[in-house]
C-alpha positions, -999 to 999 in steps of 0.1 A, spaced: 0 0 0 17 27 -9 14 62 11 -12 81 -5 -36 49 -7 -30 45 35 -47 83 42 -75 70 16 -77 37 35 -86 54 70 -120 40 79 -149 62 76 -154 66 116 -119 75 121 -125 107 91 -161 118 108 -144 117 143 -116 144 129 -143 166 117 -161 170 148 -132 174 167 -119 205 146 -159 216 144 -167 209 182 -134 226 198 -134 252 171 -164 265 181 -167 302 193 -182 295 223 -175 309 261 -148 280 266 -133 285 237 -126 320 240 -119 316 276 -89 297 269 -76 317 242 -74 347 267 -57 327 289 -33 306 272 -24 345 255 -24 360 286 2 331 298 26 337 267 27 368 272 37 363 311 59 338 300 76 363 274 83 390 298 95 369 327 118 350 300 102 316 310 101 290 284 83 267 306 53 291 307 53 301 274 51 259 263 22 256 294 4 286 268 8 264 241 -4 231 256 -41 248 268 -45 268 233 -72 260 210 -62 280 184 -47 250 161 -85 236 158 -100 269 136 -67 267 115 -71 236 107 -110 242 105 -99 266 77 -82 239 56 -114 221 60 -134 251 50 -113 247 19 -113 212 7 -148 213 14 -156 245 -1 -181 238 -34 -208 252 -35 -209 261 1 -188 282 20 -202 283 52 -176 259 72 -151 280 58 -168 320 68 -173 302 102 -133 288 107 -123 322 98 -146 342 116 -135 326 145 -97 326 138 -100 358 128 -121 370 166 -94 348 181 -62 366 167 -81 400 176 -87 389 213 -51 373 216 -36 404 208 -55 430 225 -52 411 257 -14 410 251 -10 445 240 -29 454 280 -6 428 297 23 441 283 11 480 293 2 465 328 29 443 340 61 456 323 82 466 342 85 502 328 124 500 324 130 511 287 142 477 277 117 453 293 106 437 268 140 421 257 139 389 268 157 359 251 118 346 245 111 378 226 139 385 207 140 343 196 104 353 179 117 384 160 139 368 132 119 348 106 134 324 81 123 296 62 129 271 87 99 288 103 80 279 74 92 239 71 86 236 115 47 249 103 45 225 79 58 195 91 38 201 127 12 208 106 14 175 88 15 157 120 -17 172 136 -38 169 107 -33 129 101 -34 126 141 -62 139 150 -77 112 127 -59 85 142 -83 83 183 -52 57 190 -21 88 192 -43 111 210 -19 113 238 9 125 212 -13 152 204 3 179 231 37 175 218 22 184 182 5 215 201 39 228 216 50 224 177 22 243 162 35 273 180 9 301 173 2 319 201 38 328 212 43 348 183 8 368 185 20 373 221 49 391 207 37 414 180 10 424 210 48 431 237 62 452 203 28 472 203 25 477 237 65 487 234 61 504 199 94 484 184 82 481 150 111 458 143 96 430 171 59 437 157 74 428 121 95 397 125 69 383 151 38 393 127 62 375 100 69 345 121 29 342 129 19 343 96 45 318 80 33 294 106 -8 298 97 2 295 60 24 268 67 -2 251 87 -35 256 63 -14 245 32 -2 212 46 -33 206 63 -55 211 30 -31 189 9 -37 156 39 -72 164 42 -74 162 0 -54 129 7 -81 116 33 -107 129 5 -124 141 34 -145 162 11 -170 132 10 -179 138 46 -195 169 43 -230 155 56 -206 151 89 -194 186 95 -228 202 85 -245 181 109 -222 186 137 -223 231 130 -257 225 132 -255 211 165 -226 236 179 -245 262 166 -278 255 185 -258 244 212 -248 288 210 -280 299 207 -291 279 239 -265 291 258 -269 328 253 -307 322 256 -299 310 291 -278 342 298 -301 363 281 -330 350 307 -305 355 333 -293 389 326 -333 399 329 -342 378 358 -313 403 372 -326 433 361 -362 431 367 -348 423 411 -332 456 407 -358 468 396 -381 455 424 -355 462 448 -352 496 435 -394 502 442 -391 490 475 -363 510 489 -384 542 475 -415 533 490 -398 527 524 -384 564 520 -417 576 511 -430 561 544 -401 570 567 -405 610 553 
């Protein structure tokens, strides 16, 4: 068997299991967004304190990889209908805007206000782009896309995260903002960008190879479900947030009918 025929030969189950996992924890929901301003907020800690061991804990609780790779999805399943695709990048697109204003304030706030405080050996490493940059994308990449269809190397799947290193260079073009060193914003923007182009590529061309196209009954099916799954949710908080304000409102009554009485 050679290689292309083994991604054609994964069963059926193994394919409709990866698109609900990219679908499911790509959705822009509270917990998603909730860890992406954390895991941001922890690179950019990690940057500033020169820790590598914080920025790779950033890494492991990011969910960013899973719209990335919900954009090569979008792609290969594209036809006639765009809608997986608008939705990937709408959320990748919230995600990158949220990432980076919460590192531009963190920077503000918790710099140290020394001219040079920024220059750490983690922010300076993320400044100088090259094409290995590109080949580390694409091979991690690679990995994540046939992995995640493959239930059995699930516990390799952190490593692959570390690899897919998106958020530590977002972290740093929001440190060069919040510094205003246009050369950091450049070669971290740079770095950023080679690695989401590197990533979408090579995650389009194994997805093609999985011809994952034909399960497109699978990812419609399972937006339709995250997306009512949304609506429920801020139904819930909806009722909530006027439960709220109709007891301040009642509250408010009584306290000026008591003044009434008391004057």
């Amino acid at each position: 068997m050679t290689v292309f025929a083994r991604f054609r030969a994964l069963p059926d189950k193994d394919k409709a299991s990866l698109i609900r996992k990219l679908v499911e924890n790509g959705t822009p929901d509270f917990d998603y967004f909730y860890l992406i301003g954390l895991s941001t907020l922890m690179a950019t800690l990690g940057l500033l304190l020169d820790s590598g061991s914080i920025v790779i804990g950033s890494m492991l609780i990011a969910p960013l990889m899973y719209p990335v790779l919900g954009v090569s999805l979008g792609l290969v399943m594209m036809g006639d209908n765009t809608s997986l695709l608008q939705r990937a990048l709408n959320t990748l697109t919230k995600s990158l805007a949220i990432g980076l204003g919460l590192s531009i304030i963190a920077a503000l706030l918790f710099g140290n206000g020394d001219e040079g405080f920024y220059q750490t050996a983690e922010v300076m490493s993320r400044t100088t782009p090259n094409h290995l940059h590109l080949l580390v994308a694409i091979v991690a990449g690679a990995a994540v896309a046939y992995m995640l269809a493959r239930p059995e190397w699930g516990d390799a799947l952190p490593g692959v995260a570390i690899a897919v290193a998106l958020v530590p260079p977002l972290a740093t073009v929001g440190v060069g903002i919040a510094a205003a060193d246009v050369a950091v914003i450049s070669g971290a923007t740079m770095i950023l960008l080679l690695n989401l182009f590197g990533i979408i590529a090579v995650a389009v061309f194994v997805f093609l190879l999985m011809n994952l196209s034909e399960q497109e009954n699978v990812a419609e099916s399972t937006v339709k479900r995250e997306d009512k799954k949304i609506e429920s949710e801020n139904k819930v908080i909806a009722e909530v947030a006027e439960k709220i304000t109709v007891s301040k409102e009642k509250n408010k009554k009584i306290v000026i009918r008591e003044d009434i009485k008391t004057e």
